[in-house]
C-alpha positions in Angstrom: 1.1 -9.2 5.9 2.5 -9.3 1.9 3.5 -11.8 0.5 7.0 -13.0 -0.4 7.3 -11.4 -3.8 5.9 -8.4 -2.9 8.5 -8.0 0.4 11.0 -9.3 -2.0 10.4 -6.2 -4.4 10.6 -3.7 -1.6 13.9 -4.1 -0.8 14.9 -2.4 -4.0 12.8 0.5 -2.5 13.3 0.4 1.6 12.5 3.4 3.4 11.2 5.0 0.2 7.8 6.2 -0.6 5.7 3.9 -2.6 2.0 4.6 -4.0 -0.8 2.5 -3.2 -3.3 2.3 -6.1 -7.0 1.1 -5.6 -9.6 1.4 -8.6 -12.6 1.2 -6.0 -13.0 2.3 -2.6 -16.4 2.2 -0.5 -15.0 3.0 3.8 -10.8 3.4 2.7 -10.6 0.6 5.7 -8.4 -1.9 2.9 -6.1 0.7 1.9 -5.4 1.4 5.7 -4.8 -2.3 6.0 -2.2 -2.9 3.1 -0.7 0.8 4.0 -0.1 -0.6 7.1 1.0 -3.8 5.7 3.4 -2.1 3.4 4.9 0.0 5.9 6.0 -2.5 8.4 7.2 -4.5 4.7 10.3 -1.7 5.0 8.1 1.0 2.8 9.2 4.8 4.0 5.6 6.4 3.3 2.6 5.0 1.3 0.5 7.2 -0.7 -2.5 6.4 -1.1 -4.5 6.9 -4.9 -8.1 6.3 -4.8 -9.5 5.9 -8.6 -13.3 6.6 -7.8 -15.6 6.3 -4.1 -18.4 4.0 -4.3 -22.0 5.5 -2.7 
C-alpha cells in the first residue's frame, strides 16, 4: 500500500511508466512489493533500477 502523498502524486502520471529506484538490493523481494504496490496505486509499468546487489 503507498501512502497518501505518494497516490496523490501518481495521478499526474496514471497508467504511465514510472522508475522504481533502490540504492541496495540483497533477494529484489522489496522492489517486487512496492512494484506491486505502485501498480495497483494507478502506475502503467514500473521499472525497476537496482544501484548495486549485496553478497
Amino acid at each position: 500500500m503507498v501512502g497518501p502523498e505518494l497516490e496523490a502524486a501518481l495521478q499526474s502520471v496514471q497508467g504511465q511508466a514510472v522508475m522504481l529506484v533502490d540504492d541496495l538490493t540483497d533477494s529484489r523481494w522489496t522492489l517486487t512489493v512496492a512494484g506491486r504496490a505502485l501498480r495497483q496505486a494507478g502506475a502503467g509499468a514500473v521499472l525497476p533500477l537496482v544501484l548495486a546487489q549485496a553478497g
